[in-house]
N, C-alpha and C positions, 0 to 999 in steps of 0.2 A: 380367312375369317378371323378377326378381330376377339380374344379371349377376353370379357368384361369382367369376368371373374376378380374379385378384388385379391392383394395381394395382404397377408397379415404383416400389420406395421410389429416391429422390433419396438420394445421399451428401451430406452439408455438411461442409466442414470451417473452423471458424470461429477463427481465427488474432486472437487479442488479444492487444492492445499498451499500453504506458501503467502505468498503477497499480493498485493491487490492488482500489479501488475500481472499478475496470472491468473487473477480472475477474471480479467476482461479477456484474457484470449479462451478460457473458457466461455466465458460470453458467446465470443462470437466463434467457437468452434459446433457449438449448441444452435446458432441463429441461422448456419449453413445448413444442417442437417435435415434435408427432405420431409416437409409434416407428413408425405403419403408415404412415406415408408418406414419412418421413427415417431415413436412417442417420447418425451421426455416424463422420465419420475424424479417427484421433488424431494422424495423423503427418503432419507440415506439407509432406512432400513424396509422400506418397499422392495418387493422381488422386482428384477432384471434382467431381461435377454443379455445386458451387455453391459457391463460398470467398466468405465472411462476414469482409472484416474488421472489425474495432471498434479503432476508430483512438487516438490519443491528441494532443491539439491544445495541449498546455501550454506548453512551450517551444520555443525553434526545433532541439534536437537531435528531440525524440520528433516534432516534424511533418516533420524530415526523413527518421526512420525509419519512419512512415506512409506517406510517398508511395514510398519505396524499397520499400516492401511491396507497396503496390499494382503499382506495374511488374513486379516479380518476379512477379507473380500472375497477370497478365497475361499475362506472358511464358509462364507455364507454359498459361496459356489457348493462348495461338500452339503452344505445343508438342504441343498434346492431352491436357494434366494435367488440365486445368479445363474445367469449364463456364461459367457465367454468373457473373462477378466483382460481388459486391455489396458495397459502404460506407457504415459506419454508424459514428456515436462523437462524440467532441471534435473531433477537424481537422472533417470535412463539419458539426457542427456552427458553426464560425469562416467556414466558406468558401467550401462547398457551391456558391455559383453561380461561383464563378472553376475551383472543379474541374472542375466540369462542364464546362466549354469548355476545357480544359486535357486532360483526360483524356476524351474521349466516348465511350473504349472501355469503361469500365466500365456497367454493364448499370444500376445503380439506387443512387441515396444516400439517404443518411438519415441524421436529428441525433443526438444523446446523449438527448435530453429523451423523445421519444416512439416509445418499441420497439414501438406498436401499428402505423406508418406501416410498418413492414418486415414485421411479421407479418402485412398488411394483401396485401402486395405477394406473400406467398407464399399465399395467401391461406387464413390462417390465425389463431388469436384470441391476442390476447397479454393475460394478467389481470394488471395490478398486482400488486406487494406479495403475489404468491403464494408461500409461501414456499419449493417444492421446489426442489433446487438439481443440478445436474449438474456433479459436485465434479471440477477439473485441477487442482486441488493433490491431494499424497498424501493418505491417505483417513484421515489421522488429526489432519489438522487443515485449520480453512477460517476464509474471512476474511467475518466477520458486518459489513456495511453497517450501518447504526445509520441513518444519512439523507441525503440528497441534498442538493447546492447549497450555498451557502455565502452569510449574509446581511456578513458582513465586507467591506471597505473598502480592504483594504491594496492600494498602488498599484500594484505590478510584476502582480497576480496577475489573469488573463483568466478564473479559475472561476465566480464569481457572473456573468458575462456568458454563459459557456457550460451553465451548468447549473442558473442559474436560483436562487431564492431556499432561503432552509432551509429540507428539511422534513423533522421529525423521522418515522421508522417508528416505529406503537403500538408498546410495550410489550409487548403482548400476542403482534403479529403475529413481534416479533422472540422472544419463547420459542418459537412454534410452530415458528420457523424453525430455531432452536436445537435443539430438539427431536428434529426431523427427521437434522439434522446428527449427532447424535450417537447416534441409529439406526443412521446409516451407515461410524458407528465413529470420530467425529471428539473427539477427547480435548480439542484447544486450540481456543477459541475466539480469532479473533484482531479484536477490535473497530477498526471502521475509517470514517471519515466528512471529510468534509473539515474538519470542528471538532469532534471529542468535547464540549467543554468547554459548546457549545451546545444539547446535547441536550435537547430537551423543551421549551425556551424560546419555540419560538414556537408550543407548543400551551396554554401556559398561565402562558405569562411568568417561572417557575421551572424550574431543571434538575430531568430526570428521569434524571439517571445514574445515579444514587444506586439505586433503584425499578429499573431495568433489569439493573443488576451484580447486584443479591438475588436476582431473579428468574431472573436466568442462572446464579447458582452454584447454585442447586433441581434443575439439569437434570442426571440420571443421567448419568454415563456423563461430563460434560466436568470435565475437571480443572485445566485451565489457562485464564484468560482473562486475554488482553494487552491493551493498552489505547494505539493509535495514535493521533497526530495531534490531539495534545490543545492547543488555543491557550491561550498564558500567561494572557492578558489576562481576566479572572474567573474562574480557574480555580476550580470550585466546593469548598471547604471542607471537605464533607459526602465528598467523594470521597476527599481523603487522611485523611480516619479510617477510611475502609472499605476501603481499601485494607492499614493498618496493623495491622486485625482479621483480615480476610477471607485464609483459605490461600490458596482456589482464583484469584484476583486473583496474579501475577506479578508481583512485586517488579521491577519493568519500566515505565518509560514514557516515549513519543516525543512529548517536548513541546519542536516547531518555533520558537526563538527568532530568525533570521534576521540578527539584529545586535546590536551595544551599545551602541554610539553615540548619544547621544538627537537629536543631528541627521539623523542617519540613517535612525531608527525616528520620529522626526514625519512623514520625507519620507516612508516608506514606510506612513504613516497605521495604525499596527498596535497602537496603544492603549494601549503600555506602555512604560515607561521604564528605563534602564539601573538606579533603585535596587528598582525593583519589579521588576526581572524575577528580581535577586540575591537577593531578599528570599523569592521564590517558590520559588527554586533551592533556598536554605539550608533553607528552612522543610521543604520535600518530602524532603531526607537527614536532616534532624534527626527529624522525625516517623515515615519508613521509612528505617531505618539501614541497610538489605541494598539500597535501591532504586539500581537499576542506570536512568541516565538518558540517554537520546539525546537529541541535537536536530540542525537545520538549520543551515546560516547561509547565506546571501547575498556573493561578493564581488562587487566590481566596479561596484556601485550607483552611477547616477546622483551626485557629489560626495562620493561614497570616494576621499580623498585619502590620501596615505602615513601622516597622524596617526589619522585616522580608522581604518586596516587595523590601524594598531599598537595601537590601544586593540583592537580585536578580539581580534587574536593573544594578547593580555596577558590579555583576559578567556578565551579556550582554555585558556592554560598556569594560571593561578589555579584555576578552576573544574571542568579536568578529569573532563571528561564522558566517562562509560564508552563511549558510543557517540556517533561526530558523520555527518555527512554534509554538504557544500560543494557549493553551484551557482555559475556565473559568470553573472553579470545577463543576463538577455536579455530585449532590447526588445520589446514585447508591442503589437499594435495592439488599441484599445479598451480601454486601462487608462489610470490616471491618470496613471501615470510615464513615458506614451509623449512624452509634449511635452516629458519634459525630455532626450530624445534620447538618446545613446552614448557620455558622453566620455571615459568611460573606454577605452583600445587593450585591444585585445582580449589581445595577447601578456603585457600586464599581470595580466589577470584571471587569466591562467594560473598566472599566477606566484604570485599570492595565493591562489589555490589549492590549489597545490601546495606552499606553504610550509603554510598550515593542517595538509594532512592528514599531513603528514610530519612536524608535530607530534603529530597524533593518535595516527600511530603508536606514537611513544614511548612515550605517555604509557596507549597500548593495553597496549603489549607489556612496560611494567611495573607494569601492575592486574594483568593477566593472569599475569605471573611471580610474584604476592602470593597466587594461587590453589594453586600444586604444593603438596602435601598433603593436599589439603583433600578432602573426601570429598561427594559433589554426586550431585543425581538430574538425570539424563538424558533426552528422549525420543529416541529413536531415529531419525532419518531415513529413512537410506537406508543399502546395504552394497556394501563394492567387496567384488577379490577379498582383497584382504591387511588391512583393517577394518573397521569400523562408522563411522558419522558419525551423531552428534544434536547439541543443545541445550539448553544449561541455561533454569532461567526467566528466566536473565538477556540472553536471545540468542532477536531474532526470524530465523524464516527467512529466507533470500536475500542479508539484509545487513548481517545479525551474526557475532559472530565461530561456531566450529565446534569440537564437540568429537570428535575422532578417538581412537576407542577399539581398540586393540588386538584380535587377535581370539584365544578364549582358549575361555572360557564361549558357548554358544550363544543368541546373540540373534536378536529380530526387531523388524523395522522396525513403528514404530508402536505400540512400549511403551516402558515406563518402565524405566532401570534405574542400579543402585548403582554408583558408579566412583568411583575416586579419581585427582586429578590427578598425573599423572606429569611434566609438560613442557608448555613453554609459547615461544606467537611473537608476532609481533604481532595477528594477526589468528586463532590457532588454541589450545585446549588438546588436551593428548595424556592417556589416560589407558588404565586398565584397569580391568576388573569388581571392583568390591568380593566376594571369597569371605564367604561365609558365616561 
Protein backbone atom coordinates (compact mmCIF):
# COMPACT_ATOMS: atom_id res chain seq x y z
CA UNK A 1 0.00 0.00 0.00
CA UNK A 2 1.07 3.24 -1.37
CA UNK A 3 2.05 5.93 1.87
CA UNK A 4 0.48 9.33 0.57
CA UNK A 5 1.58 10.86 3.39
CA UNK A 6 3.48 14.05 2.21
CA UNK A 7 7.20 14.19 2.86
CA UNK A 8 8.50 17.86 4.65
CA UNK A 9 10.34 19.76 2.08
CA UNK A 10 14.06 20.89 3.42
CA UNK A 11 14.47 24.82 3.10
CA UNK A 12 18.26 25.50 1.34
CA UNK A 13 19.49 28.70 1.26
CA UNK A 14 22.55 28.73 -0.92
CA UNK A 15 24.66 31.90 -0.43
CA UNK A 16 27.31 32.48 -3.54
CA UNK A 17 30.38 34.18 -3.41
CA UNK A 18 33.15 34.97 -6.03
CA UNK A 19 32.23 35.89 -9.72
CA UNK A 20 29.52 35.66 -11.86
CA UNK A 21 30.80 32.63 -13.29
CA UNK A 22 29.94 31.04 -9.99
CA UNK A 23 26.82 32.35 -9.84
CA UNK A 24 25.51 30.59 -12.81
CA UNK A 25 26.59 27.32 -11.35
CA UNK A 26 24.68 28.20 -8.48
CA UNK A 27 22.12 28.91 -10.65
CA UNK A 28 21.80 25.93 -11.94
CA UNK A 29 22.75 23.80 -8.90
CA UNK A 30 19.36 25.56 -7.34
CA UNK A 31 17.27 24.70 -10.69
CA UNK A 32 18.24 20.88 -10.15
CA UNK A 33 17.03 20.55 -6.76
CA UNK A 34 13.56 18.64 -6.49
CA UNK A 35 10.67 21.55 -5.73
CA UNK A 36 9.03 18.26 -3.69
CA UNK A 37 11.42 17.95 -1.58
CA UNK A 38 13.43 21.52 -1.29
CA UNK A 39 12.26 24.97 -0.72
CA UNK A 40 14.63 27.58 -1.59
CA UNK A 41 14.98 30.78 0.91
CA UNK A 42 15.99 34.04 -0.78
CA UNK A 43 16.96 36.00 2.15
CA UNK A 44 20.54 35.39 3.58
CA UNK A 45 19.34 35.95 7.00
CA UNK A 46 16.09 33.59 6.90
CA UNK A 47 16.46 30.36 9.01
CA UNK A 48 17.48 27.00 6.96
CA UNK A 49 17.42 23.32 7.12
CA UNK A 50 20.57 23.60 4.99
CA UNK A 51 22.91 26.74 3.89
CA UNK A 52 24.85 25.85 0.77
CA UNK A 53 27.76 27.98 0.31
CA UNK A 54 29.65 28.05 -3.09
CA UNK A 55 32.79 29.68 -2.07
CA UNK A 56 35.26 31.59 -4.04
CA UNK A 57 39.10 30.64 -3.64
CA UNK A 58 40.83 33.24 -6.07
CA UNK A 59 42.58 35.78 -4.22
CA UNK A 60 43.37 36.17 -0.63
CA UNK A 61 40.62 38.95 -0.14
CA UNK A 62 37.51 36.57 -1.70
CA UNK A 63 39.10 33.21 0.58
CA UNK A 64 38.97 35.65 3.40
CA UNK A 65 35.41 36.37 2.59
CA UNK A 66 34.62 32.73 2.23
CA UNK A 67 35.67 31.51 5.51
CA UNK A 68 34.07 34.78 7.14
CA UNK A 69 31.03 33.20 5.64
CA UNK A 70 31.25 30.22 6.78
CA UNK A 71 31.56 31.22 10.50
CA UNK A 72 28.82 33.54 10.27
CA UNK A 73 26.94 30.50 9.05
CA UNK A 74 27.80 28.64 11.68
CA UNK A 75 27.23 30.87 14.04
CA UNK A 76 23.63 31.23 12.78
CA UNK A 77 23.80 27.19 13.12
CA UNK A 78 24.62 27.84 17.10
CA UNK A 79 21.81 30.26 16.96
CA UNK A 80 18.98 28.02 15.64
CA UNK A 81 18.97 29.93 11.95
CA UNK A 82 20.58 26.79 10.29
CA UNK A 83 20.69 23.44 9.93
CA UNK A 84 23.46 21.38 8.48
CA UNK A 85 26.19 24.03 6.98
CA UNK A 86 27.52 22.54 3.57
CA UNK A 87 30.74 23.83 1.22
CA UNK A 88 31.21 23.67 -2.02
CA UNK A 89 33.32 25.98 -4.80
CA UNK A 90 36.89 27.33 -5.44
CA UNK A 91 38.37 27.79 -1.70
CA UNK A 92 37.22 23.77 -0.66
CA UNK A 93 38.25 23.29 -3.95
CA UNK A 94 42.39 24.69 -3.15
CA UNK A 95 41.94 23.24 0.33
CA UNK A 96 39.51 21.20 1.32
CA UNK A 97 41.55 18.87 3.57
CA UNK A 98 43.28 21.71 5.73
CA UNK A 99 39.41 23.06 6.13
CA UNK A 100 38.29 20.19 7.25
CA UNK A 101 40.49 20.13 10.31
CA UNK A 102 40.11 23.75 10.71
CA UNK A 103 36.55 23.94 10.62
CA UNK A 104 34.89 20.11 11.57
CA UNK A 105 31.73 21.88 12.37
CA UNK A 106 30.64 22.10 8.91
CA UNK A 107 28.56 19.13 7.98
CA UNK A 108 30.15 18.19 4.24
CA UNK A 109 32.74 19.80 1.49
CA UNK A 110 32.90 19.61 -1.81
CA UNK A 111 35.19 21.13 -5.02
CA UNK A 112 34.19 23.41 -7.92
CA UNK A 113 34.74 20.63 -10.63
CA UNK A 114 32.03 18.00 -9.68
CA UNK A 115 28.38 19.26 -8.31
CA UNK A 116 27.31 15.52 -8.70
CA UNK A 117 29.52 14.72 -5.18
CA UNK A 118 27.07 17.26 -3.44
CA UNK A 119 23.93 16.20 -5.12
CA UNK A 120 25.09 12.74 -4.33
CA UNK A 121 25.27 13.68 -0.70
CA UNK A 122 21.65 15.00 -0.62
CA UNK A 123 20.94 12.38 -2.32
CA UNK A 124 19.83 13.55 -5.36
CA UNK A 125 21.06 13.51 -9.37
CA UNK A 126 22.92 16.43 -10.74
CA UNK A 127 22.85 16.25 -14.95
CA UNK A 128 25.61 18.30 -16.59
CA UNK A 129 25.26 20.94 -18.98
CA UNK A 130 21.33 21.00 -18.26
CA UNK A 131 20.39 24.02 -19.20
CA UNK A 132 17.53 25.21 -16.82
CA UNK A 133 18.57 27.91 -14.66
CA UNK A 134 17.17 29.44 -11.30
CA UNK A 135 17.84 33.18 -12.27
CA UNK A 136 19.32 35.75 -8.71
CA UNK A 137 19.94 38.20 -10.96
CA UNK A 138 16.83 40.56 -11.99
CA UNK A 139 14.72 38.57 -14.37
CA UNK A 140 15.72 40.66 -17.30
CA UNK A 141 19.08 39.79 -17.57
CA UNK A 142 21.54 36.67 -16.70
CA UNK A 143 24.98 35.71 -17.18
CA UNK A 144 25.36 32.79 -19.92
CA UNK A 145 28.80 30.57 -19.02
CA UNK A 146 30.10 29.83 -22.63
CA UNK A 147 32.80 27.25 -20.69
CA UNK A 148 34.76 26.09 -17.83
CA UNK A 149 38.41 26.08 -16.82
CA UNK A 150 40.87 27.84 -18.36
CA UNK A 151 43.93 26.12 -20.69
CA UNK A 152 46.31 29.62 -20.12
CA UNK A 153 49.58 29.84 -18.44
CA UNK A 154 49.73 33.08 -16.80
CA UNK A 155 51.60 33.00 -13.56
CA UNK A 156 49.84 34.98 -10.64
CA UNK A 157 46.46 33.00 -11.68
CA UNK A 158 45.35 29.61 -9.46
CA UNK A 159 42.20 28.95 -12.14
CA UNK A 160 43.49 26.38 -14.53
CA UNK A 161 44.63 24.53 -11.04
CA UNK A 162 41.28 24.91 -9.63
CA UNK A 163 39.00 24.33 -12.44
CA UNK A 164 40.65 22.35 -14.44
CA UNK A 165 41.32 22.49 -18.26
CA UNK A 166 39.02 24.41 -21.09
CA UNK A 167 35.98 23.19 -22.03
CA UNK A 168 34.08 24.83 -24.38
CA UNK A 169 29.76 24.17 -23.82
CA UNK A 170 28.18 22.97 -27.53
CA UNK A 171 26.68 25.48 -29.38
CA UNK A 172 23.77 24.07 -29.33
CA UNK A 173 23.39 23.41 -25.64
CA UNK A 174 24.31 27.13 -24.91
CA UNK A 175 20.97 28.35 -27.54
CA UNK A 176 18.80 25.96 -25.48
CA UNK A 177 20.12 27.64 -22.67
CA UNK A 178 19.46 31.00 -24.13
CA UNK A 179 16.29 30.00 -25.02
CA UNK A 180 14.99 29.17 -21.97
CA UNK A 181 16.43 32.42 -20.45
CA UNK A 182 14.65 34.58 -22.46
CA UNK A 183 11.36 32.64 -21.83
CA UNK A 184 11.87 33.85 -18.49
CA UNK A 185 12.00 37.36 -19.77
CA UNK A 186 15.81 37.87 -19.90
CA UNK A 187 16.39 40.70 -22.56
CA UNK A 188 20.56 40.82 -21.94
CA UNK A 189 22.48 38.13 -22.37
CA UNK A 190 25.65 38.64 -20.52
CA UNK A 191 28.55 36.21 -22.04
CA UNK A 192 31.01 34.99 -19.43
CA UNK A 193 33.96 32.23 -19.23
CA UNK A 194 37.21 32.56 -18.06
CA UNK A 195 38.68 33.36 -21.80
CA UNK A 196 35.89 34.33 -24.35
CA UNK A 197 38.54 34.51 -26.85
CA UNK A 198 39.09 30.55 -26.60
CA UNK A 199 36.02 29.43 -27.27
CA UNK A 200 35.53 26.40 -29.34
CA UNK A 201 39.35 25.81 -29.66
CA UNK A 202 39.70 22.94 -27.92
CA UNK A 203 36.69 21.31 -29.71
CA UNK A 204 38.20 21.67 -32.98
CA UNK A 205 41.22 23.79 -32.91
CA UNK A 206 39.36 26.93 -34.40
CA UNK A 207 37.17 29.50 -32.40
CA UNK A 208 33.49 29.09 -32.32
CA UNK A 209 32.60 32.66 -31.20
CA UNK A 210 31.79 33.80 -34.22
CA UNK A 211 28.92 30.49 -34.75
CA UNK A 212 27.78 30.95 -31.06
CA UNK A 213 27.01 35.15 -31.16
CA UNK A 214 24.80 34.15 -34.65
CA UNK A 215 23.15 31.76 -33.14
CA UNK A 216 22.41 33.85 -29.87
CA UNK A 217 21.14 36.90 -31.65
CA UNK A 218 18.32 34.15 -33.47
CA UNK A 219 16.91 34.03 -29.98
CA UNK A 220 13.52 35.90 -29.66
CA UNK A 221 13.09 38.00 -27.03
CA UNK A 222 17.19 38.79 -26.14
CA UNK A 223 18.27 42.13 -27.19
CA UNK A 224 21.40 42.64 -25.76
CA UNK A 225 24.50 40.43 -25.73
CA UNK A 226 27.73 41.61 -23.69
CA UNK A 227 30.79 39.90 -24.16
CA UNK A 228 33.10 39.45 -20.71
CA UNK A 229 36.48 38.40 -20.26
CA UNK A 230 37.90 38.22 -23.43
CA UNK A 231 41.92 37.60 -23.35
CA UNK A 232 44.01 40.00 -25.73
CA UNK A 233 46.27 37.29 -26.73
CA UNK A 234 44.51 35.96 -30.35
CA UNK A 235 41.71 37.66 -30.04
CA UNK A 236 39.85 36.11 -33.01
CA UNK A 237 39.31 38.59 -36.05
CA UNK A 238 36.02 37.16 -37.10
CA UNK A 239 34.67 38.62 -33.85
CA UNK A 240 35.33 42.29 -34.23
CA UNK A 241 33.50 42.34 -37.76
CA UNK A 242 30.56 40.86 -36.13
CA UNK A 243 30.52 42.88 -33.65
CA UNK A 244 30.72 46.05 -36.10
CA UNK A 245 27.68 44.38 -38.00
CA UNK A 246 25.60 42.81 -35.53
CA UNK A 247 23.02 45.39 -33.30
CA UNK A 248 21.99 43.05 -30.80
CA UNK A 249 26.12 42.63 -29.79
CA UNK A 250 26.82 45.83 -27.17
CA UNK A 251 29.28 48.07 -28.36
CA UNK A 252 30.99 46.70 -25.01
CA UNK A 253 33.78 44.68 -24.16
CA UNK A 254 35.95 43.35 -21.02
CA UNK A 255 39.07 42.52 -22.44
CA UNK A 256 41.65 41.78 -19.09
CA UNK A 257 45.00 43.46 -20.07
CA UNK A 258 46.79 43.16 -16.58
CA UNK A 259 49.86 45.19 -17.63
CA UNK A 260 52.33 46.89 -20.06
CA UNK A 261 55.36 46.45 -19.27
CA UNK A 262 56.93 43.59 -21.50
CA UNK A 263 58.92 42.58 -18.42
CA UNK A 264 56.25 42.36 -16.61
CA UNK A 265 53.83 40.58 -18.99
CA UNK A 266 56.92 37.80 -19.81
CA UNK A 267 57.01 37.24 -16.00
CA UNK A 268 53.45 37.10 -15.91
CA UNK A 269 53.73 34.41 -19.08
CA UNK A 270 50.39 36.11 -20.61
CA UNK A 271 51.29 36.00 -24.47
CA UNK A 272 51.39 39.37 -25.37
CA UNK A 273 53.41 42.33 -25.51
CA UNK A 274 53.16 46.03 -24.87
CA UNK A 275 53.12 46.65 -29.00
CA UNK A 276 50.40 44.05 -29.57
CA UNK A 277 48.37 44.74 -27.00
CA UNK A 278 48.23 48.70 -28.37
CA UNK A 279 47.78 47.47 -31.69
CA UNK A 280 44.60 45.28 -30.51
CA UNK A 281 43.39 48.27 -28.39
CA UNK A 282 43.51 50.73 -31.55
CA UNK A 283 42.41 48.30 -33.93
CA UNK A 284 38.97 47.36 -31.81
CA UNK A 285 38.05 51.55 -31.60
CA UNK A 286 39.10 52.16 -35.13
CA UNK A 287 36.81 49.10 -36.40
CA UNK A 288 33.81 49.77 -33.54
CA UNK A 289 33.97 53.57 -33.13
CA UNK A 290 31.01 53.58 -30.25
CA UNK A 291 32.92 50.45 -28.46
CA UNK A 292 33.08 51.32 -24.88
CA UNK A 293 36.18 49.29 -23.51
CA UNK A 294 37.09 47.83 -19.89
CA UNK A 295 40.01 45.97 -18.81
CA UNK A 296 42.13 44.70 -15.60
CA UNK A 297 45.33 45.62 -14.61
CA UNK A 298 47.52 44.08 -11.87
CA UNK A 299 49.73 46.31 -9.38
CA UNK A 300 52.22 45.41 -7.15
CA UNK A 301 53.64 42.30 -9.27
CA UNK A 302 56.51 40.50 -8.33
CA UNK A 303 59.59 43.27 -9.84
CA UNK A 304 57.06 46.26 -10.40
CA UNK A 305 59.40 48.82 -9.61
CA UNK A 306 58.43 52.63 -9.61
CA UNK A 307 59.47 52.73 -13.73
CA UNK A 308 57.61 49.84 -14.30
CA UNK A 309 54.11 51.50 -12.42
CA UNK A 310 54.92 54.76 -14.25
CA UNK A 311 55.00 53.14 -17.74
CA UNK A 312 51.53 51.70 -16.65
CA UNK A 313 50.09 54.90 -15.37
CA UNK A 314 51.15 56.53 -18.76
CA UNK A 315 49.60 53.75 -20.64
CA UNK A 316 45.93 54.53 -18.43
CA UNK A 317 46.30 58.37 -19.02
CA UNK A 318 47.06 57.67 -23.08
CA UNK A 319 44.67 55.06 -23.81
CA UNK A 320 41.91 55.91 -21.66
CA UNK A 321 39.75 53.24 -21.15
CA UNK A 322 36.04 53.78 -20.62
CA UNK A 323 36.01 51.23 -18.02
CA UNK A 324 39.12 49.97 -15.73
CA UNK A 325 39.25 47.89 -12.69
CA UNK A 326 42.78 47.39 -10.40
CA UNK A 327 43.82 44.39 -8.06
CA UNK A 328 46.93 44.46 -5.81
CA UNK A 329 49.25 41.12 -6.50
CA UNK A 330 48.37 38.47 -4.26
CA UNK A 331 50.49 35.61 -3.79
CA UNK A 332 48.91 32.55 -4.77
CA UNK A 333 50.10 28.90 -3.76
CA UNK A 334 50.33 26.56 -6.78
CA UNK A 335 51.06 29.13 -9.52
CA UNK A 336 54.17 29.88 -11.08
CA UNK A 337 54.64 33.48 -9.64
CA UNK A 338 54.44 31.77 -6.02
CA UNK A 339 58.59 31.37 -5.82
CA UNK A 340 59.16 34.59 -6.80
CA UNK A 341 57.53 35.68 -3.46
CA UNK A 342 56.29 39.41 -2.03
CA UNK A 343 58.45 42.11 -2.65
CA UNK A 344 56.72 44.35 -3.22
CA UNK A 345 55.13 46.25 0.74
CA UNK A 346 51.95 45.95 0.74
CA UNK A 347 51.24 49.72 1.76
CA UNK A 348 52.78 50.33 -1.62
CA UNK A 349 50.51 48.32 -3.72
CA UNK A 350 48.02 50.61 -2.16
CA UNK A 351 49.09 53.26 -3.31
CA UNK A 352 49.42 52.14 -6.83
CA UNK A 353 46.21 51.49 -6.66
CA UNK A 354 44.80 54.17 -5.56
CA UNK A 355 46.74 56.52 -7.79
CA UNK A 356 45.34 54.22 -10.88
CA UNK A 357 41.84 54.54 -10.12
CA UNK A 358 41.88 58.23 -9.15
CA UNK A 359 43.09 58.49 -12.47
CA UNK A 360 40.31 56.51 -13.86
CA UNK A 361 38.16 58.66 -12.39
CA UNK A 362 39.02 61.61 -14.18
CA UNK A 363 39.32 60.38 -17.07
CA UNK A 364 35.59 58.57 -16.27
CA UNK A 365 33.98 61.75 -15.23
CA UNK A 366 35.14 63.54 -18.32
CA UNK A 367 33.81 60.69 -21.10
CA UNK A 368 30.96 60.85 -19.13
CA UNK A 369 30.61 64.89 -19.09
CA UNK A 370 31.06 64.45 -23.36
CA UNK A 371 27.61 62.35 -22.94
CA UNK A 372 24.84 65.52 -21.47
CA UNK A 373 22.91 65.76 -24.59
CA UNK A 374 22.93 63.14 -26.06
CA UNK A 375 19.85 60.97 -26.30
CA UNK A 376 20.72 57.00 -25.42
CA UNK A 377 18.48 53.74 -24.76
CA UNK A 378 18.23 52.60 -21.37
CA UNK A 379 17.33 49.18 -19.80
CA UNK A 380 16.00 49.78 -16.61
CA UNK A 381 17.21 48.19 -13.49
CA UNK A 382 15.76 48.64 -10.61
CA UNK A 383 13.42 51.98 -8.97
CA UNK A 384 13.79 53.77 -5.64
CA UNK A 385 11.31 56.10 -4.27
CA UNK A 386 12.50 59.49 -6.05
CA UNK A 387 13.94 57.43 -9.58
CA UNK A 388 14.68 54.85 -11.89
CA UNK A 389 18.36 53.36 -12.26
CA UNK A 390 19.32 51.38 -15.67
CA UNK A 391 22.24 51.00 -18.17
CA UNK A 392 23.35 51.95 -21.32
CA UNK A 393 24.94 49.15 -23.64
CA UNK A 394 27.90 50.77 -22.71
CA UNK A 395 27.62 49.79 -18.75
CA UNK A 396 27.61 46.08 -17.37
CA UNK A 397 25.70 45.56 -14.28
CA UNK A 398 27.38 45.78 -10.67
CA UNK A 399 30.49 47.51 -12.01
CA UNK A 400 29.78 50.03 -14.49
CA UNK A 401 28.82 53.20 -14.29
CA UNK A 402 24.53 53.94 -13.70
CA UNK A 403 22.13 55.92 -15.36
CA UNK A 404 19.76 57.71 -12.79
CA UNK A 405 16.61 58.76 -14.53
CA UNK A 406 14.39 61.27 -13.06
CA UNK A 407 10.97 60.24 -12.30
CA UNK A 408 8.36 61.87 -14.55
CA UNK A 409 6.94 59.36 -17.34
CA UNK A 410 5.99 55.89 -15.92
CA UNK A 411 8.51 53.19 -16.13
CA UNK A 412 9.37 49.65 -15.33
CA UNK A 413 12.08 47.63 -14.35
CA UNK A 414 13.12 45.45 -16.94
CA UNK A 415 12.48 47.46 -20.29
CA UNK A 416 13.90 49.49 -22.50
CA UNK A 417 13.66 53.19 -22.60
CA UNK A 418 14.32 56.74 -24.40
CA UNK A 419 16.31 59.34 -22.14
CA UNK A 420 18.34 62.10 -22.69
CA UNK A 421 21.34 63.00 -20.57
CA UNK A 422 20.96 65.64 -18.23
CA UNK A 423 24.20 65.51 -15.96
CA UNK A 424 26.90 63.77 -15.38
CA UNK A 425 29.80 62.42 -12.31
CA UNK A 426 32.33 60.23 -12.34
CA UNK A 427 30.80 57.11 -11.94
CA UNK A 428 26.87 58.07 -12.71
CA UNK A 429 24.82 59.81 -15.74
CA UNK A 430 21.57 61.61 -14.70
CA UNK A 431 18.85 61.83 -17.15
CA UNK A 432 15.06 62.13 -18.10
CA UNK A 433 12.42 60.24 -20.51
CA UNK A 434 12.76 61.47 -23.97
CA UNK A 435 8.71 62.72 -24.61
CA UNK A 436 7.51 61.73 -27.51
Amino acid sequence: MTNNLSVKKKSINLISLGCSKNLVDSEKILAQLPSERFSIVHHPQQAADIVIINTCGFINDAKEESIETILEALQAQKNGLAGEVIVTGCLTERYKDVLQQEIPEVSAWFGARDPQQLFSYLEEKYVLNDPRRFLTTPSHYAYLKIAEGCDRTCSFCAIPAIRGPYRSIPVDLLAEEAALLAAKGVKELILVAQDLSHYGIDQGGKSLLVPLLRRLCQVDGVEWIRLHYAYPHKFPDDVIQLMASEKKICNYLDIPIQHINDKILRSMRRGHDKAATISLLNRLRKEIPKLALRTTLMVGYPGETEKEFKELAGFVEAMRFDRLGVFAYSMEEHTRAYALGDPVKESVKQKRLETIMSMQSEISCQNNHLMIGRKMTVLIDSETASCFVGRTEYDAPEVDNEVIIEKGESLETGVFAAVEITGASEYELYARVCTR
